[in-house]
Every structure is written in structure tokens, then in C-alpha cells.
Biotite code that builds the C-alpha atoms (Angstrom):
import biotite.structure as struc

atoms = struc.array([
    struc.Atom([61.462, 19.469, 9.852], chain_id="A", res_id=1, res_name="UNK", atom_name="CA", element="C"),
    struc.Atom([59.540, 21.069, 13.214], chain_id="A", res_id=2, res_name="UNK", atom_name="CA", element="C"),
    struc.Atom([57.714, 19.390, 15.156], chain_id="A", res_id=3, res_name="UNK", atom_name="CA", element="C"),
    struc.Atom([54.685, 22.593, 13.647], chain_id="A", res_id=4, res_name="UNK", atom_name="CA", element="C"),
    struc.Atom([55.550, 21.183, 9.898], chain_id="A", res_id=5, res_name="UNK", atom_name="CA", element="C"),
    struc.Atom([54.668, 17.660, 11.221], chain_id="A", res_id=6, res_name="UNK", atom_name="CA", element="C"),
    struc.Atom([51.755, 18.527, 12.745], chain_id="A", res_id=7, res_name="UNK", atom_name="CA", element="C"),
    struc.Atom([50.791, 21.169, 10.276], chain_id="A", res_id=8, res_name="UNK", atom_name="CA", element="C"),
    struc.Atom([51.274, 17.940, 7.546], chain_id="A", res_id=9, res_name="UNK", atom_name="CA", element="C"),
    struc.Atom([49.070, 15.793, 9.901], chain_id="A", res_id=10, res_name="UNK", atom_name="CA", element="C"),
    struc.Atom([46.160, 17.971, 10.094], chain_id="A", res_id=11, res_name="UNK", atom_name="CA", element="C"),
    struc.Atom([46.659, 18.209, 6.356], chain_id="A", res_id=12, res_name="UNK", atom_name="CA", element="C"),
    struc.Atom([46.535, 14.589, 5.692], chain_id="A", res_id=13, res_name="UNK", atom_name="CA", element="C"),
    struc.Atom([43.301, 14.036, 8.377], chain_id="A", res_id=14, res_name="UNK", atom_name="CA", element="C"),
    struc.Atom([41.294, 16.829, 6.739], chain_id="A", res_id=15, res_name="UNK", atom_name="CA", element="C"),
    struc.Atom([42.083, 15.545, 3.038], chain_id="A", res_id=16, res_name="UNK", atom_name="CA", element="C"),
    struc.Atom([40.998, 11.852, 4.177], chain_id="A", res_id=17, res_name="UNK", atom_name="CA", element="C"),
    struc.Atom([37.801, 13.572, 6.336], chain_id="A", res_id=18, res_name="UNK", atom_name="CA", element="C"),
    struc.Atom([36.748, 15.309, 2.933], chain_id="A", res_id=19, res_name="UNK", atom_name="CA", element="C"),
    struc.Atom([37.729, 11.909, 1.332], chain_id="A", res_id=20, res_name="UNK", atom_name="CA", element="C"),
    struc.Atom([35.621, 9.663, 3.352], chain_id="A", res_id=21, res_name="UNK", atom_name="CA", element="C"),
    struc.Atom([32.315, 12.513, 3.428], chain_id="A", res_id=22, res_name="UNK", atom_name="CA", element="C"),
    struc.Atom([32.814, 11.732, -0.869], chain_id="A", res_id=23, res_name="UNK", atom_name="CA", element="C"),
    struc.Atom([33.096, 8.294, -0.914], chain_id="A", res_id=24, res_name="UNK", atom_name="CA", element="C"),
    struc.Atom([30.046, 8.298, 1.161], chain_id="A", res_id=25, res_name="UNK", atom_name="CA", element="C"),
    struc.Atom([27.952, 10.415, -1.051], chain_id="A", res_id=26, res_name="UNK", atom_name="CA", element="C"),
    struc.Atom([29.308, 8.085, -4.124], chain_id="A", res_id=27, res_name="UNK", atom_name="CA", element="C"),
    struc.Atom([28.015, 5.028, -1.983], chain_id="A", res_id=28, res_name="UNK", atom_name="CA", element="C"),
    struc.Atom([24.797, 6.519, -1.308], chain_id="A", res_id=29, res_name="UNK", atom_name="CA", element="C"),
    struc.Atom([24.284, 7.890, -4.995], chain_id="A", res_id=30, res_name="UNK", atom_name="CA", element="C"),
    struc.Atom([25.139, 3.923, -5.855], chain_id="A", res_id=31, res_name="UNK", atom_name="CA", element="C"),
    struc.Atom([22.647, 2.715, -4.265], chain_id="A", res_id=32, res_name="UNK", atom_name="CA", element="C"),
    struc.Atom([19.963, 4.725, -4.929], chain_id="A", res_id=33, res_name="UNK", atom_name="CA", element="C"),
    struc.Atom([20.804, 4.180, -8.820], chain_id="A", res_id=34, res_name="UNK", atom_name="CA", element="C"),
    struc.Atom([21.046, 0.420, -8.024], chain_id="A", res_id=35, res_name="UNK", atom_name="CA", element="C"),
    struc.Atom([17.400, 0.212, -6.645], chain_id="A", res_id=36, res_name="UNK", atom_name="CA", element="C"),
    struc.Atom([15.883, 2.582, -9.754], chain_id="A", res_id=37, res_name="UNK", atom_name="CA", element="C"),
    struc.Atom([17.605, 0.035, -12.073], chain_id="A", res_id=38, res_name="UNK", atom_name="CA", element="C"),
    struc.Atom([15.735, -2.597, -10.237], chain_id="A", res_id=39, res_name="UNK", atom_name="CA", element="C"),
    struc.Atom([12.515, -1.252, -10.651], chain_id="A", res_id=40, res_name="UNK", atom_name="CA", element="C"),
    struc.Atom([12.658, 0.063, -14.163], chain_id="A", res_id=41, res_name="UNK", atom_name="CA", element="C"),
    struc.Atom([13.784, -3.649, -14.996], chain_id="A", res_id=42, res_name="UNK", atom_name="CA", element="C"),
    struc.Atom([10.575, -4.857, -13.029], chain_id="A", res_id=43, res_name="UNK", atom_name="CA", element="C"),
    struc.Atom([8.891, -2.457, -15.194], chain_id="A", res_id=44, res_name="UNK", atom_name="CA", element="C"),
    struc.Atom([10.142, -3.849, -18.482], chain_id="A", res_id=45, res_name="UNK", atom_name="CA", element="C"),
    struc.Atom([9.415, -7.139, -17.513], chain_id="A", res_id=46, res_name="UNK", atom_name="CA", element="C"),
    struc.Atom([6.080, -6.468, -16.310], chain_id="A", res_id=47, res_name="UNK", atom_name="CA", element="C"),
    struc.Atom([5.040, -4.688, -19.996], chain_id="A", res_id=48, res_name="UNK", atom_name="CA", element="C"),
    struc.Atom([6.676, -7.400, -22.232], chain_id="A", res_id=49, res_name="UNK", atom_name="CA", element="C"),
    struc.Atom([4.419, -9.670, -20.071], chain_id="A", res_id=50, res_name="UNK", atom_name="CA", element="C"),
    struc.Atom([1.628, -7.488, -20.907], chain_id="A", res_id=51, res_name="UNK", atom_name="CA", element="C"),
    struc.Atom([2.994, -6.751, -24.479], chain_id="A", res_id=52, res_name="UNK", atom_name="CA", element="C"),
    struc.Atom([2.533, -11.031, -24.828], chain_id="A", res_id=53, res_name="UNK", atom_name="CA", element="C"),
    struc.Atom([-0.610, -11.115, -23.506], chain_id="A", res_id=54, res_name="UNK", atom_name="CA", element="C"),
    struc.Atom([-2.271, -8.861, -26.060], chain_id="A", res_id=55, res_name="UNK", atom_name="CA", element="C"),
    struc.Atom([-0.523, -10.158, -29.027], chain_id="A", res_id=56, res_name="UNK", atom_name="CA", element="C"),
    struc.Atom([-1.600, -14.209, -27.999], chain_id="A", res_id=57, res_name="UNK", atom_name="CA", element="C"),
    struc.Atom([-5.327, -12.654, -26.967], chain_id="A", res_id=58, res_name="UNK", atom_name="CA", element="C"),
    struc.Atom([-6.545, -11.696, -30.251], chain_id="A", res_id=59, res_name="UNK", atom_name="CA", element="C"),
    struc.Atom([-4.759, -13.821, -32.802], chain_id="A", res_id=60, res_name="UNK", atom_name="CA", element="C"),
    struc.Atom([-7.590, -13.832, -35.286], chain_id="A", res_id=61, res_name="UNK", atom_name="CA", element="C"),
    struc.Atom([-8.684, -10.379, -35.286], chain_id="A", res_id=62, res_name="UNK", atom_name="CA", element="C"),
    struc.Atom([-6.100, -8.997, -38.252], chain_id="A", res_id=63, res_name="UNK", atom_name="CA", element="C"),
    struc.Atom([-7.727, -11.853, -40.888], chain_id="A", res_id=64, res_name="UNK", atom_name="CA", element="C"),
    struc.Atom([-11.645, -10.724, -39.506], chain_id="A", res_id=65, res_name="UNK", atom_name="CA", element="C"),
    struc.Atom([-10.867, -7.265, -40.688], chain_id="A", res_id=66, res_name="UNK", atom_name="CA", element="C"),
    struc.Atom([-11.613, -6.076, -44.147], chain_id="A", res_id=67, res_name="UNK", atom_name="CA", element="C"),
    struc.Atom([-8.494, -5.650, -46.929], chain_id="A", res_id=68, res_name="UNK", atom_name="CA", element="C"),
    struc.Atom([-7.867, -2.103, -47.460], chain_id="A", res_id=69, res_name="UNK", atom_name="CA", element="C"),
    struc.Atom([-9.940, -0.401, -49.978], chain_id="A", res_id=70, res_name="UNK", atom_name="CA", element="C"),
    struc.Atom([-6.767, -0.101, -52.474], chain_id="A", res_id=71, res_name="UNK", atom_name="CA", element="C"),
    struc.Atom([-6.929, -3.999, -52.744], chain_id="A", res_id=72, res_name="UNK", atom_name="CA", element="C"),
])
């Protein structure tokens, strides 16, 4: 092997980790960004079953104040 295979081979090997690195970088960014919408679409959730339980203890009478339907 000459020494232009070697260093042909090295600038192989440095591009292929460059490229490498530039996608492991994207993956890390595209991580993150998921990570913090999962965080606020589970704020979310929890925010509207709070809601969800606030309406249904509100107005625990109103279903036996209404009327029976008219087939009854």
C-alpha cells in the first residue's frame, strides 16, 4: 500500500465521520425538539382532564332536574 492509498483511505474515513457527525447532529436536534412537543402536549392533557373534572363535579344535579324523555 502507497503512501496515496493511505491517504486517499484517510480522507475517506474523515469525510464519512464529517457526514456522520453533521447526522447525528440533526438526529439530536430533531430529539429534542420532539422531546419538548411531548412535554407540552402532556401539559395539555393534563390541563383538560383538570378541566374535564371540573365540569363533571360542577353540575352534579343537573341530569336528575331535567325532564325523562318523552318515550318514557
Amino acid at each position: 500500500m502507497t503512501d496515496d492509498d493511505i491517504k486517499r483511505r484517510l480522507e475517506s474515513l474523515e469525510t464519512r465521520i464529517m457526514h456522520q457527525d453533521a447526522a447525528l447532529d440533526e438526529l439530536t436536534r430533531t430529539l429534542l425538539s420532539q422531546e419538548q412537543l411531548m412535554n407540552k402536549q402532556v401539559e395539555t392533557i393534563k390541563y383538560l382532564e383538570k378541566q374535564i373534572q371540573a365540569l363533571g363535579t360542577s353540575n352534579p344535579g343537573t341530569t336528575t332536574d331535567e325532564p325523562p324523555p318523552p318515550h318514557y
